[in-house]
C-alpha positions as CSV (number, residue, x, y, z in Angstrom):
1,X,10.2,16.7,1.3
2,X,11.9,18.9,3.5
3,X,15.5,17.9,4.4
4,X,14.4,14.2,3.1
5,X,12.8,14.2,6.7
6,X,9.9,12.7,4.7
7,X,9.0,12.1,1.2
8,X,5.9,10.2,-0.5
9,X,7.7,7.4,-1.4
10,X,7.7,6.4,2.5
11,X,3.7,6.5,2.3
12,X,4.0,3.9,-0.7
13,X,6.5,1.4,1.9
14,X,4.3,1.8,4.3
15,X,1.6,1.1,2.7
16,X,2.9,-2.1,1.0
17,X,4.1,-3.4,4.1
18,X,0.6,-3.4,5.7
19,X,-0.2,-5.0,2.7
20,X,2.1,-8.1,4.0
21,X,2.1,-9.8,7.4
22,X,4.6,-7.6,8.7
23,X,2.5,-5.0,9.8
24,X,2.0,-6.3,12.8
25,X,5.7,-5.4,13.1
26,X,5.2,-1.8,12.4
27,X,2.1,-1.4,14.5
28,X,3.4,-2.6,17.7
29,X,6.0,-0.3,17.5
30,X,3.8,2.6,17.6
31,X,4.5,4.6,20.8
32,X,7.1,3.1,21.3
33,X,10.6,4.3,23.0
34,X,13.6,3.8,20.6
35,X,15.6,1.4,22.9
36,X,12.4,-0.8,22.5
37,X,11.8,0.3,19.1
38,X,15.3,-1.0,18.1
39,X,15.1,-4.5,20.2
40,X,11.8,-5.2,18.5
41,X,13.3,-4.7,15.2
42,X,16.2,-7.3,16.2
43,X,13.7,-9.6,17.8
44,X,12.2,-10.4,14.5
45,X,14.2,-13.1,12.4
46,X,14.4,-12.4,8.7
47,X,15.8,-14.9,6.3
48,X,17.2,-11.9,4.2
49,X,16.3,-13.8,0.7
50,X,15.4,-10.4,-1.0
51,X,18.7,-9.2,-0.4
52,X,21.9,-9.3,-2.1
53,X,24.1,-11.0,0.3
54,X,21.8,-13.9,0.2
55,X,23.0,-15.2,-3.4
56,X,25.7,-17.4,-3.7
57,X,27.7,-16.1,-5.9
58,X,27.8,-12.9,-3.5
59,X,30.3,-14.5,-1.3
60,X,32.8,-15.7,-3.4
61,X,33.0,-11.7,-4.7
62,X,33.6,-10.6,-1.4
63,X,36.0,-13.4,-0.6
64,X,37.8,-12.4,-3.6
65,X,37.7,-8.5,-3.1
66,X,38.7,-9.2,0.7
67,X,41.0,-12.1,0.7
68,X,42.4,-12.3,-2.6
69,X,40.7,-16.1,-2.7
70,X,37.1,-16.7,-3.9
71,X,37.4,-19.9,-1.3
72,X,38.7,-17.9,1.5
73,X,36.5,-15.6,4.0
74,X,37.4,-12.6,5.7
75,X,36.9,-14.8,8.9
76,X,39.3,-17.6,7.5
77,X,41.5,-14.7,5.9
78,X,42.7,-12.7,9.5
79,X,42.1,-15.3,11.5
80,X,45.1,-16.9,9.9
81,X,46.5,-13.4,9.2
82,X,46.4,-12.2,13.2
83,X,45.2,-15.1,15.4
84,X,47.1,-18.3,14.2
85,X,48.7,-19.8,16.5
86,X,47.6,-18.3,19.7
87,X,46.0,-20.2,22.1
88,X,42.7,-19.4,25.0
89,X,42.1,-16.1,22.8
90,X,39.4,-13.5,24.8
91,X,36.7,-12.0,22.7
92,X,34.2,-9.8,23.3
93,X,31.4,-9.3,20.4
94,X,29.2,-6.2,20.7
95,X,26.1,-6.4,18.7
96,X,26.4,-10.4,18.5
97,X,22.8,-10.7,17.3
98,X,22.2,-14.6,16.9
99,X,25.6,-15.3,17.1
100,X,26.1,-16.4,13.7
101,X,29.5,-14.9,13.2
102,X,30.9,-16.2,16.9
103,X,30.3,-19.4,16.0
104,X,32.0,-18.8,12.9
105,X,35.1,-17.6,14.8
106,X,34.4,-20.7,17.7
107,X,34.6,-22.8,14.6
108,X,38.6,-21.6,13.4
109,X,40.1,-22.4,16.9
110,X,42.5,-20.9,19.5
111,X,39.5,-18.9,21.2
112,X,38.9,-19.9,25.3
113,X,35.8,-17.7,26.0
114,X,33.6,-15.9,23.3
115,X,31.2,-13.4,24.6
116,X,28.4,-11.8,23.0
117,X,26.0,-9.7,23.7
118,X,23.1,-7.7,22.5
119,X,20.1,-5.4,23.0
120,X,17.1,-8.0,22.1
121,X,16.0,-10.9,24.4
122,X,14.8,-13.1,21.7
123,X,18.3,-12.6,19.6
124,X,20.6,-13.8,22.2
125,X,17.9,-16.7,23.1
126,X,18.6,-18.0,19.6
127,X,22.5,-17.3,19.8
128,X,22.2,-19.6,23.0
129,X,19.9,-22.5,21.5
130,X,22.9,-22.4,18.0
131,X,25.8,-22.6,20.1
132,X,24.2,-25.4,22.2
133,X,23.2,-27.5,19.1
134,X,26.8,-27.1,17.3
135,X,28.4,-28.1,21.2
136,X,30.2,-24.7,21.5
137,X,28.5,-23.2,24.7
138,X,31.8,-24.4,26.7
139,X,33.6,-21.1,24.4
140,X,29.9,-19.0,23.7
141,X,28.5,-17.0,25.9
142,X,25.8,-14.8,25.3
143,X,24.0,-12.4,27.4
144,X,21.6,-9.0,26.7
145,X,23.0,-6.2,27.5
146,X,24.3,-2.4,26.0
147,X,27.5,-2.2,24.8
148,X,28.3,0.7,27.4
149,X,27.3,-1.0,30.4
150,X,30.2,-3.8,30.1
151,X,32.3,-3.8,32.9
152,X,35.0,-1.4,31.7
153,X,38.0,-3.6,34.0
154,X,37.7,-6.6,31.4
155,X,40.0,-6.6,28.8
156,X,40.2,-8.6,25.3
157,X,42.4,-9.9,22.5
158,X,39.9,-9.4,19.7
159,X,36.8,-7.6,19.7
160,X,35.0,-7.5,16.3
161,X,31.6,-5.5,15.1
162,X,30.0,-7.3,12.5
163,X,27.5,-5.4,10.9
164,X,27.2,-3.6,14.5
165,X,28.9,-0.5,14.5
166,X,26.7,1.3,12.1
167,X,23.9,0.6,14.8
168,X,25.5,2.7,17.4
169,X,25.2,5.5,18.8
170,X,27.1,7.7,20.0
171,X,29.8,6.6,18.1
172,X,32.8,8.5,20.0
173,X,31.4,6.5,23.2
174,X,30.9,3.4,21.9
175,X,34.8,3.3,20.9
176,X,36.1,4.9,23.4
177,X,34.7,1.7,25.3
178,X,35.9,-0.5,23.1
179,X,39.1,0.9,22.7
180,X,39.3,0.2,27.0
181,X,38.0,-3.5,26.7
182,X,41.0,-3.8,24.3
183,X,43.9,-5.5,25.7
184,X,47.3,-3.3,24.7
185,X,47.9,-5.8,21.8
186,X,44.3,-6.6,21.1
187,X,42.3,-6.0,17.8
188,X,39.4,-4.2,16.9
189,X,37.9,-6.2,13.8
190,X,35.5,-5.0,12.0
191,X,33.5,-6.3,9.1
192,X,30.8,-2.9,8.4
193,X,28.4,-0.9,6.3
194,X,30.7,2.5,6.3
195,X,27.8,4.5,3.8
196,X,25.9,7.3,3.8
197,X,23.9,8.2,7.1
198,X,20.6,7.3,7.6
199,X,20.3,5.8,4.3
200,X,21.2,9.1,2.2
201,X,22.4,7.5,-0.7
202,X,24.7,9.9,-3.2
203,X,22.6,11.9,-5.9
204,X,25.7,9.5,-8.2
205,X,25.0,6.4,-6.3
206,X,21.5,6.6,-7.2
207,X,21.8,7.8,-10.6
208,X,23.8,4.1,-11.1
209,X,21.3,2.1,-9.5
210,X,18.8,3.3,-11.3
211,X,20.4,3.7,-14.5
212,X,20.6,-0.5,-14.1
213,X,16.8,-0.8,-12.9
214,X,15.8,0.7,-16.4
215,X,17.9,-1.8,-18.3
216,X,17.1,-4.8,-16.0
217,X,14.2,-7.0,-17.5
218,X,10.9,-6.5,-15.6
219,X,10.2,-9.9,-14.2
220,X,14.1,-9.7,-12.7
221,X,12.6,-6.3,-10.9
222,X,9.1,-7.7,-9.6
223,X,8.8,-8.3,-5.7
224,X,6.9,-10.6,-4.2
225,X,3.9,-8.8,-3.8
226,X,3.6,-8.4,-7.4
227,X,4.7,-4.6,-7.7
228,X,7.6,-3.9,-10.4
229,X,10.8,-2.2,-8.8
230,X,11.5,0.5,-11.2
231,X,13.6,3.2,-9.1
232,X,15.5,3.5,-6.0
233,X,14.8,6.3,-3.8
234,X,16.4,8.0,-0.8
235,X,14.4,6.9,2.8
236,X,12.7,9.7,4.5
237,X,15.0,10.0,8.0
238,X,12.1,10.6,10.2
239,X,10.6,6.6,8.5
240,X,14.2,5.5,9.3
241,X,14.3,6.3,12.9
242,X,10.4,5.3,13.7
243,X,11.2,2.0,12.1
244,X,14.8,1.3,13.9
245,X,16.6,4.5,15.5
246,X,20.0,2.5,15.5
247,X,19.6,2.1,11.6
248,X,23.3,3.3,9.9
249,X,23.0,6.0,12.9
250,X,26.1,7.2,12.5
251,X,27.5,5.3,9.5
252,X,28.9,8.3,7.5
253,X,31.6,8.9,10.2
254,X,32.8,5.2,11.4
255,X,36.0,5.6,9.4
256,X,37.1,8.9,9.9
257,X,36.1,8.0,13.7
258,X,38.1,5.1,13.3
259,X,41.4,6.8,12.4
260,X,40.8,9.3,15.1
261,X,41.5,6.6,17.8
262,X,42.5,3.5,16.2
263,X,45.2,2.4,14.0
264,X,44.1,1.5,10.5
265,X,46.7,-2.2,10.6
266,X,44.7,-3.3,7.6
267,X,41.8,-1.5,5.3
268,X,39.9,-3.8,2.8
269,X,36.7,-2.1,0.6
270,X,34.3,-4.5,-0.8
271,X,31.7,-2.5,-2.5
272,X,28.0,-2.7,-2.0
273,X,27.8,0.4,-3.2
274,X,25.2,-0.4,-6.1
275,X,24.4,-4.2,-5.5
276,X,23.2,-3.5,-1.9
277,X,19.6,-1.0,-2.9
278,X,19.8,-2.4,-6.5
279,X,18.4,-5.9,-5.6
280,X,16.9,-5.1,-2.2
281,X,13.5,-6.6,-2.6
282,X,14.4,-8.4,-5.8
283,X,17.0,-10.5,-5.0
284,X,15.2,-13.5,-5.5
285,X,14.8,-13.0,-9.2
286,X,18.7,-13.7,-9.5
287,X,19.3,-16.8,-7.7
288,X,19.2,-19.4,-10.5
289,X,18.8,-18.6,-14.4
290,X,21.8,-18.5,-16.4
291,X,19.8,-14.9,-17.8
292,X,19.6,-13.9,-14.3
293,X,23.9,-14.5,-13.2
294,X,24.6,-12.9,-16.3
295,X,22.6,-9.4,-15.5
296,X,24.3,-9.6,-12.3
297,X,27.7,-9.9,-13.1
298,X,26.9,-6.7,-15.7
299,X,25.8,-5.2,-12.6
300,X,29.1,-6.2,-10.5
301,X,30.8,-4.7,-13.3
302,X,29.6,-1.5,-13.6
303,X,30.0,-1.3,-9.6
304,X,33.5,-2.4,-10.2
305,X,34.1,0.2,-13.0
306,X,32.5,3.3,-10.8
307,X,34.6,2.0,-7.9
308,X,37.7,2.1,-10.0
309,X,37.4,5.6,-11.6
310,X,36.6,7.2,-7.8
311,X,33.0,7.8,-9.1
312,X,32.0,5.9,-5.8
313,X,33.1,5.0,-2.9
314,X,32.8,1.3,-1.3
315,X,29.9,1.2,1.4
316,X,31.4,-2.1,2.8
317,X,34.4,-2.7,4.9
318,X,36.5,-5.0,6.6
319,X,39.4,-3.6,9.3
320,X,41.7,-4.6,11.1
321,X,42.6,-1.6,14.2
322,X,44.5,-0.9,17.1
323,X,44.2,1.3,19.6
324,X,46.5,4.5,19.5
């Protein structure tokens, strides 16, 4: 390993995932440049069961940790907040994906256009089929396109990053632009992985997650393909970038770049921190036993407790901003 450029625990990935269907993924993006490397990674449609977020009782956390209310979402929570009460509201959502979060938004009222766009073809085609089945393409739009090609005259009330900005690159650009698409009273929203870099998790932050792995029964920790989960490692940055160059790009620095531009109105941490590599791959195992909820509220808890004592820091954010 030099620099964690590399380390043999990318060989064993790679080899499991040409083990599985998807590496058909992988191959085809041999030779690849990284603007197409990163829109064939966003092409492809995951259902995200082997990760954290995809539990139930993950959302009512965050509700709790963002809102205050395990019923209320961040969504539900500023639009109330910032938006209530306003009426033909302009948005423009960078990094839309399939649109899952503007129709969210579409949903609470009080927007007149909603426009999203993103790098892969196949992403906004879905956005556009979703918005036309729910009856929302009279507010939706979606087109594909880069964030710093928008026409820079437009100007919003709200544009949000949703699990976005960590994709971008440069970041200083990328808010500069969005900081001009703002109108003077508009909001930058975000709702964001703020960790480590590439994927460079904390010597600490590991030392957690795997301190839980070796406590963690063994048919909690076995993937699908059969293999037992029994540490976390740090990604080699040179697997990172072949796979998806946008991946947590610039991650490390989204807050402090935030503050250099924007007005922090509203700061909300919401962990991640441990939950977020601890069940990657193995969230499955948790999504039903009563065994299974209560090793994951220990795990929660010990989150929680490192949190607390400034041990770790919360790789999970929602913001509200203005521009300076």
């Amino acid at each position: 390993m030099i620099n964690y450029l590399i380390n043999c625990h990318d060989w064993v990935e790679l080899v499991a995932r040409f083990r599985t269907s998807r590496w058909r993924k992988e191959a085809a993006k041999l030779g690849r440049g990284a603007q197409a490397r990163v829109e064939m990674q966003w092409d492809y449609s995951d259902d995200g069961s082997d990760l954290g977020w995809s539990l139930q009782c993950v959302q009512p956390r965050w509700n709790h940790l963002i809102s205050g209310d395990v019923e209320v979402t961040y969504h539900t929570y500023l639009h109330r907040r910032y938006l209530a009460g306003r009426r033909d509201l302009t948005v423009v959502s960078i990094g839309c994906g399939a649109g899952d979060n503007e129709r969210v938004w579409a949903g609470l009222g009080g927007f007149a256009c909603i426009r999203g766009y993103d790098l892969s073809p196949a992403a906004i085609q879905r956005a556009r089929d979703a918005a036309t089945a729910e009856g929302l393409y009279d507010i939706l739009r979606f087109e594909v396109a880069d964030a710093l090609d928008l026409d820079a005259g437009a100007r919003y009330d709200v544009v949000p990053f949703e699990q976005a900005l960590h994709h971008f690159s440069p970041l200083e650009k990328v808010l500069e632009r969005t900081a001009q698409l703002l109108k003077p009273d508009g909001l930058l929203i975000l709702n964001e992985y703020v960790g480590p870099t590439r994927f460079q998790w904390t010597d600490r932050q590991l030392e957690v997650i795997n301190g839980l792995l070796a406590i963690l029964p063994e048919h909690l920790r076995r993937q699908r393909d059969g293999r037992v989960k029994r540490r976390e490692h740090r990604p080699g940055r040179l697997r990172m970038i072949a796979a998806d160059p946008s991946e947590a790009a610039e991650s490390g620095r989204i807050l402090a770049a935030l503050r250099e531009r924007f007005e922090i109105v509203e700061l909300r941490p919401y962990g991640g921190t441990v939950f977020h590599m601890l069940l990657r791959g193995i969230a499955h195992n948790f999504a039903d036993t009563p065994e299974a909820q209560e090793w994951l509220e220990l795990c929660f808890g010990v989150e929680d407790c490192a949190l607390a004592a400034g041990e770790l820091e919360s790789d999970f954010v929602v913001a509200v901003c203005r521009a300076r």
